[in-house]
VMD Tcl script that draws the C-alpha trace (Angstrom):
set ca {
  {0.00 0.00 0.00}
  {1.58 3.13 -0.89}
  {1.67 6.23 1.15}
  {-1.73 8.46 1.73}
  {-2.07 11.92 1.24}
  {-2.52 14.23 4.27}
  {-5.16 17.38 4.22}
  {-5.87 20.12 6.92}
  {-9.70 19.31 7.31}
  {-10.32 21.40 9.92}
  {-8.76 24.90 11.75}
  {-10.32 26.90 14.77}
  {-9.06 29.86 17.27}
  {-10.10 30.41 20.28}
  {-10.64 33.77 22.25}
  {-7.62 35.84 21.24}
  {-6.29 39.62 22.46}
  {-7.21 40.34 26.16}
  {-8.95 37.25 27.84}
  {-8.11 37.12 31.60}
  {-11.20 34.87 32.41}
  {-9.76 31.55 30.45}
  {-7.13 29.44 31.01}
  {-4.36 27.96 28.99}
  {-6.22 25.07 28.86}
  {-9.53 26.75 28.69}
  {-8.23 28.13 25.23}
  {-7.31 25.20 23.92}
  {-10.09 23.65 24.36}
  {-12.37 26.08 22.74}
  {-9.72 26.08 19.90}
  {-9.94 22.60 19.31}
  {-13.54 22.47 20.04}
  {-13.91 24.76 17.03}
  {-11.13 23.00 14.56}
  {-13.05 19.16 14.80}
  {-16.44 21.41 14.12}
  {-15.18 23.04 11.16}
  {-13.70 19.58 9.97}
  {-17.41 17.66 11.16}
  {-15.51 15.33 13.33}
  {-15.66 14.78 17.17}
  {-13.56 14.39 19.24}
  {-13.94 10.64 19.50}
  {-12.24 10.24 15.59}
  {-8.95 11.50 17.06}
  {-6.65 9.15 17.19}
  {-3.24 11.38 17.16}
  {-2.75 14.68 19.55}
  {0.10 17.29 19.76}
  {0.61 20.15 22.25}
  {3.22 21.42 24.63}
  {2.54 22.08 28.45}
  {4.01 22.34 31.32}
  {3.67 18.51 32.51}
  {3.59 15.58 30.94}
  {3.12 17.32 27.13}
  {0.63 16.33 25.43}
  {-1.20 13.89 28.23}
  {-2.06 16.31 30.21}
  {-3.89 18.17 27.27}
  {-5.07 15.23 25.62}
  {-6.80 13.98 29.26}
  {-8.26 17.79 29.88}
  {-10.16 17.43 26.44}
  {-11.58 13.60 26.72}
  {-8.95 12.22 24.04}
  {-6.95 8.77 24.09}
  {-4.66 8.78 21.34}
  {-2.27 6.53 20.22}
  {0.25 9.04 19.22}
  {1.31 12.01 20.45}
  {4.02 15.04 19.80}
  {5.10 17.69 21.96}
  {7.99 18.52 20.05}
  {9.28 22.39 21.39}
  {11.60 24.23 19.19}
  {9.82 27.25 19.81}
  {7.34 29.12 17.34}
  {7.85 26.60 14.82}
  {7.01 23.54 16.65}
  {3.56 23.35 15.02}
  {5.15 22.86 11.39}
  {7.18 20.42 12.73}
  {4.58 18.57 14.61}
  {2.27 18.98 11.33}
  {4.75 16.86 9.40}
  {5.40 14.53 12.03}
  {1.53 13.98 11.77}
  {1.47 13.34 8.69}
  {4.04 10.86 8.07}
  {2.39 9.14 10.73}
  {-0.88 9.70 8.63}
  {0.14 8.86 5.37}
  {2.03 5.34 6.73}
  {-1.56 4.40 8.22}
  {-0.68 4.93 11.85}
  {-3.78 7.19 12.53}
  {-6.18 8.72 10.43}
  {-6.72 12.13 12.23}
  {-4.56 14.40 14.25}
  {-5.05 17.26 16.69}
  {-2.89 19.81 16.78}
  {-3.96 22.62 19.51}
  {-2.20 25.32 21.22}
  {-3.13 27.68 23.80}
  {-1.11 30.72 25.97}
  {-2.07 33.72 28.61}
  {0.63 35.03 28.15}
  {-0.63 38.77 27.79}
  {-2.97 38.25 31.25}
  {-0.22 36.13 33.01}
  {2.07 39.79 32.46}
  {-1.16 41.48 34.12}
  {-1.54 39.13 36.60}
  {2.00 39.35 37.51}
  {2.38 35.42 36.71}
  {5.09 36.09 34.72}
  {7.79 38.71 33.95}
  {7.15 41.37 30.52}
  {10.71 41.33 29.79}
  {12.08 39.19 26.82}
  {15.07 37.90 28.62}
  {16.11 34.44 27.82}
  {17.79 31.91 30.56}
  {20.87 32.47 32.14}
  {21.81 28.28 32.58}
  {23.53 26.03 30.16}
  {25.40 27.89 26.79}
  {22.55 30.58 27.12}
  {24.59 32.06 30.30}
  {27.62 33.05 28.46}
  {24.74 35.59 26.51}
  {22.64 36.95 29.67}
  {25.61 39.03 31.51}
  {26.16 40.98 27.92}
  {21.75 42.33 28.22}
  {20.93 39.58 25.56}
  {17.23 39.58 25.30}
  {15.32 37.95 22.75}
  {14.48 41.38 21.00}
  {18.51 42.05 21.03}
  {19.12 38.64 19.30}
  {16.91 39.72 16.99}
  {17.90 43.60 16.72}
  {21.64 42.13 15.79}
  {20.37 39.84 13.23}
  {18.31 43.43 11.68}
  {21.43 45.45 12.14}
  {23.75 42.79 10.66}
  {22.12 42.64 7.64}
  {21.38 46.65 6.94}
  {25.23 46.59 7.73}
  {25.82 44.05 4.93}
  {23.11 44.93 2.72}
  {22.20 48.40 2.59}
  {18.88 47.53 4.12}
  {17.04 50.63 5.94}
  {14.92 50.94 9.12}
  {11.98 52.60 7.21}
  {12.15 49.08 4.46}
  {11.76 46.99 7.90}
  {9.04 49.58 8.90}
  {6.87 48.80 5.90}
  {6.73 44.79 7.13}
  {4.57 46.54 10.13}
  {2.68 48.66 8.33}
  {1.50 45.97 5.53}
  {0.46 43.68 8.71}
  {-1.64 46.58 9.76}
  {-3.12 47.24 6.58}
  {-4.16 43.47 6.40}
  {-5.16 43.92 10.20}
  {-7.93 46.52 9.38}
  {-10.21 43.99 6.88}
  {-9.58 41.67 10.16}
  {-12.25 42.00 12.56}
  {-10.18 39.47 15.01}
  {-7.44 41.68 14.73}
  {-6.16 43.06 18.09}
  {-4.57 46.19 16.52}
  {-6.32 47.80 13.85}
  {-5.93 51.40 13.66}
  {-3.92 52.34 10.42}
  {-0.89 52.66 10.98}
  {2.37 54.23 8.57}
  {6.18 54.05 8.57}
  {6.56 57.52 10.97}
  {4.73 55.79 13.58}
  {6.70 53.03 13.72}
  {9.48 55.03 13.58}
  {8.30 57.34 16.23}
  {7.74 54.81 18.93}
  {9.58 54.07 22.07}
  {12.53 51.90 21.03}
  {13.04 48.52 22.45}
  {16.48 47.26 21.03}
  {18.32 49.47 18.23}
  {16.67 49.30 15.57}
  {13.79 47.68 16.62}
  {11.12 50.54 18.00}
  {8.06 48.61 20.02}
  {6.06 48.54 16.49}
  {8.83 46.61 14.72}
  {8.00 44.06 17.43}
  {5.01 41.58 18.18}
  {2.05 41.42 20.40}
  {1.82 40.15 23.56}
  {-1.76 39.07 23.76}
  {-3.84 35.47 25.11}
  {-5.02 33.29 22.77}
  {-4.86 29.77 20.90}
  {-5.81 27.59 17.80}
  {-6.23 24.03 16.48}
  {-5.67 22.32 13.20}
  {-6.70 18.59 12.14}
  {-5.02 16.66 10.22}
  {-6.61 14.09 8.05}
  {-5.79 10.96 5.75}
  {-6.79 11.72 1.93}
  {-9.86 8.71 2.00}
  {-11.26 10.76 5.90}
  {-10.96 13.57 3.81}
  {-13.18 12.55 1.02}
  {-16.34 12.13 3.34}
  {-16.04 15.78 4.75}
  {-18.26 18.67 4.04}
  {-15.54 20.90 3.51}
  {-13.13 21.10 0.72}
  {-9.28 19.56 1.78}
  {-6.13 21.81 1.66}
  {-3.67 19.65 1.07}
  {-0.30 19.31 2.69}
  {1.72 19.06 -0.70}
  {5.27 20.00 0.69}
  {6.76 20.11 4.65}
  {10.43 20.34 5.91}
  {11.98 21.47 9.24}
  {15.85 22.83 10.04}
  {17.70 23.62 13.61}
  {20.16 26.05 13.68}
  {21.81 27.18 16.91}
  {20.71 28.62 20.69}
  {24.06 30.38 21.15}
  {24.88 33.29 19.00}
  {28.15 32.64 18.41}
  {27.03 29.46 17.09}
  {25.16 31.16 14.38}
  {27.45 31.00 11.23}
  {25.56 34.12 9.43}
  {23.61 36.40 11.13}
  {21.30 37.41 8.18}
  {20.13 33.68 7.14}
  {17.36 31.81 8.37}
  {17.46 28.10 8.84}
  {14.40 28.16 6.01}
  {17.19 28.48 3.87}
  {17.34 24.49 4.39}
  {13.71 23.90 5.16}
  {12.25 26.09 2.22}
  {13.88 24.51 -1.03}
  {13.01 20.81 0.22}
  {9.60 22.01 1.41}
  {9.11 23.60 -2.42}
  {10.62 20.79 -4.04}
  {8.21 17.97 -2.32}
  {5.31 19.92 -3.57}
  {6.83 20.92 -6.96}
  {6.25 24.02 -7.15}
  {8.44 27.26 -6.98}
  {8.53 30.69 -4.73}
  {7.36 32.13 -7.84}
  {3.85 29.95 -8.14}
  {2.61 30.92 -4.56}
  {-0.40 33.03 -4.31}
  {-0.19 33.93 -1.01}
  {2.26 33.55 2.44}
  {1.74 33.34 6.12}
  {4.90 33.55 7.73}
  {6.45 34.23 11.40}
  {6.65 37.73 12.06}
  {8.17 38.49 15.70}
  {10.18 40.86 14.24}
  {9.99 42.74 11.12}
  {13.44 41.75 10.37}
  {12.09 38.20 10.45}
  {9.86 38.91 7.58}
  {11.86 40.12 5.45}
  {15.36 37.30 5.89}
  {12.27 34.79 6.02}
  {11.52 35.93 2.17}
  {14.92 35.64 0.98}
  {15.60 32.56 2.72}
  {12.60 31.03 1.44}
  {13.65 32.84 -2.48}
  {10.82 35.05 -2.80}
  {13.92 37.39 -3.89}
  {17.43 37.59 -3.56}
  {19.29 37.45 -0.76}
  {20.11 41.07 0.32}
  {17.57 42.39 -1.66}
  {14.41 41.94 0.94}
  {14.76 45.71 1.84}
  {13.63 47.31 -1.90}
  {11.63 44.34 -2.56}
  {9.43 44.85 0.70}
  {9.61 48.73 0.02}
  {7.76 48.23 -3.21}
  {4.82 47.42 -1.09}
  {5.24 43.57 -2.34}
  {3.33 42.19 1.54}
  {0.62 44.32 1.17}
  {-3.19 44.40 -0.10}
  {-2.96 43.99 -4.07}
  {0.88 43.27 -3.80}
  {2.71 40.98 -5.47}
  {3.23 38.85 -2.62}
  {0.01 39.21 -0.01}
  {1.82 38.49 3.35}
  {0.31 37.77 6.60}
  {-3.39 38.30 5.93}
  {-4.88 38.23 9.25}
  {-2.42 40.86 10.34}
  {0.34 39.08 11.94}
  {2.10 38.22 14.93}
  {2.51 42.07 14.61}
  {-1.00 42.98 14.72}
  {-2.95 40.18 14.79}
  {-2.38 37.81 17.48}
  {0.80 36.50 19.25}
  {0.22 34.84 22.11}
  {3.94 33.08 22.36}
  {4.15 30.53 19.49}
  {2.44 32.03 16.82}
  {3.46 29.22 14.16}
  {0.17 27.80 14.71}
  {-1.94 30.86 13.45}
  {-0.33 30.59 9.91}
  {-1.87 27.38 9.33}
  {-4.84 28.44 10.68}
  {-4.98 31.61 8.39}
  {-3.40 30.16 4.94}
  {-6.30 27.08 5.22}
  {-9.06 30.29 5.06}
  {-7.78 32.35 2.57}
  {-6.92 28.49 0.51}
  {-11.21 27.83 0.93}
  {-11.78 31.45 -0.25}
  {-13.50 32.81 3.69}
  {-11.52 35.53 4.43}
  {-14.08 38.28 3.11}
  {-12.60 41.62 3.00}
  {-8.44 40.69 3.17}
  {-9.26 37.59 0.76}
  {-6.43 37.01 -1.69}
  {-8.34 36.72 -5.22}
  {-8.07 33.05 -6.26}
  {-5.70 31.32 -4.00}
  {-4.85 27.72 -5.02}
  {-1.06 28.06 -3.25}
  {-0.09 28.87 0.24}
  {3.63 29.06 1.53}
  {3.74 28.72 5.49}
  {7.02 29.60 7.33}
  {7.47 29.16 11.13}
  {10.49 30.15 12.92}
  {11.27 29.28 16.33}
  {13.78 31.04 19.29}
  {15.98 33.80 17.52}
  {15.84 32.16 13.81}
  {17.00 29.06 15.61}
  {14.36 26.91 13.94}
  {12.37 27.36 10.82}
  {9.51 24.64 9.62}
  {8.18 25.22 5.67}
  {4.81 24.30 4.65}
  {3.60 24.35 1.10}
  {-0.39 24.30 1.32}
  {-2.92 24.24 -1.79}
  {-6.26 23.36 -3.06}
}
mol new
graphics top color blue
foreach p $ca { graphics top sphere $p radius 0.5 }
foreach p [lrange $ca 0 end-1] q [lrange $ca 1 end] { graphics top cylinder $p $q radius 0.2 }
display resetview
């Protein structure tokens, strides 16, 4: 028997933005509650289940929402880990381990900052090879504002080219009535705001809001039987890069340098055949090394190429449709909201931001400080 084909059947969100009266788990239940409705399943045809928690990942999710599976993923390489857990699923799927998977995430981490649960800086630990960072300031914005600087250093690149990633998100943001930030926005307010981590102001950076979301995963003959129409996983491929920063060989190249070209190839297709891209924007400098990584253009020439107003409404590349980690939602790992948003503009139900005829998704998670990067290529 050869190998069956894998579809997203099914995608929900929870509550996102301010939500201080549900819990992480809370979330993700009404997340995944919401993803097996839109895919007409219950609960009872899962038979595969990945999340992350703080025990016992994913039992202690999988018991909290009445599931038993007989596989399960937690797999944490930050932001990205829902790529990676969404190809894990479906090799599992397409060798006839399971036949449907549940994928569901779900954070406070905006009310836990309220609450005083947690910290609102972006430091990042001071044990193992992270402690030879922490005494030199190294939060995760810095890691981030180095990797920006390094390549305007090398390439020429300018703040207000990074500035326009944020202002396309908000563009997209305004059709979005989900959105948490919606007011328009332009490149002198980003420019203008209180600065974070040269040259990162606080608008070149993401939200910190609550929120979660679920995706199922089913085999191709499941998927046959459902109301609504399959997108299909055509092309998926993951890469690890490095924790320490003196580990990372190049400061202005993502590990979707690796991941994108496989993840292209398996589908066969090319950058230049996609209709339409959700991909992890923590930073805006993310955006734009994620598009030359991924060769949507050339490498060192994201800056002009953004600039031309490429990610934006009626651009030649529409880019984070719901708005982005950077208007949007971000509620920690945001990789799972691109799924969730390229499978509705791929069934045509994103009203006002929908991309005209979209047969061809490209999904690009990154994890840590570029550390990880997971490619999806999604289509009709």
């Amino acid at each position: 028997m050869g190998e069956r084909r894998v579809a997203i059947a099914g995608v929900g969100l929870s509550d996102c933005g301010r939500v201080p009266d549900k819990t992480r788990l809370q979330l993700i239940q009404q997340a995944s509650q919401a993803a097996l409705a839109d895919a007409g399943l219950a609960h009872t045809d899962v038979d595969g289940f990945g999340s992350v928690g703080a025990v016992l990942p994913p039992i202690e999710v999988s018991e909290y929402l009445g599931l038993r599976p007989v596989w399960g993923d937690s797999t944490n390489v930050g932001g990205a880990a829902w790529e990676v857990m969404a190809q894990h699923a479906s090799a599992a799927i397409a060798r006839g381990e399971i036949d449907v998977a549940l994928l569901a995430y779900g954070s406070t981490a905006r009310s836990d900052v309220r609450k005083k649960r947690r910290t609102g800086n972006m430091s990042i630990g001071s044990a193992g090879p992270l402690q030879f960072d922490a005494p030199y300031g190294h939060t995760l914005i810095s890691k981030y504002a180095m990797a920006a600087k390094r390549h305007m250093h090398e390439f020429g690149t300018t703040v207000e080219q990074l500035a326009e990633v944020a202002v396309a998100a908000r563009q997209w943001a305004t059709m979005n009535p989900l959105a948490f930030a919606r007011d328009p926005l332009t490149i002198e307010d980003v420019q203008s705001a209180r600065m974070m981590a040269d040259p990162y102001t606080q608008l070149h950076c993401c939200l910190r809001t609550d929120g979660g979301g679920a995706v199922v995963l089913v085999s191709e003959d499941r998927a046959k039987d459902l109301e609504k129409p399959p997108v299909w996983i055509m092309g998926s491929s993951h890469a690890l890069s490095h924790t320490t920063m003196s580990e990372w060989t190049d400061f202005t190249e993502s590990p979707c340098a690796v991941s994108g070209p496989k993840a292209f190839a398996q589908a066969g297709v090319t950058p230049e055949d996609i209709d339409v891209c959700q991909v992890y924007d923590s930073f805006t400098g993310t955006v734009l090394i994620t598009l030359e990584g991924l060769g949507f253009c050339k490498k060192g020439e994201g800056g002009p190429f953004i600039a031309e107003g490429a990610l934006r409404p009626g651009g030649a590349l529409p880019t984070n449709t719901d708005g982005g980690g950077l208007s949007s939602c971000h509620p920690g790992m945001r990789g799972m909201f691109l799924m969730v948003e390229g499978v509705h503009q791929l069934r045509g139900e994103c009203g006002d931001r929908q991309v005209p005829d979209a047969r061809l998704c490209a999904v690009n998670a990154t994890g840590g400080w570029f550390s990880s990067a997971a490619t999806m290529i999604l289509g009709t």
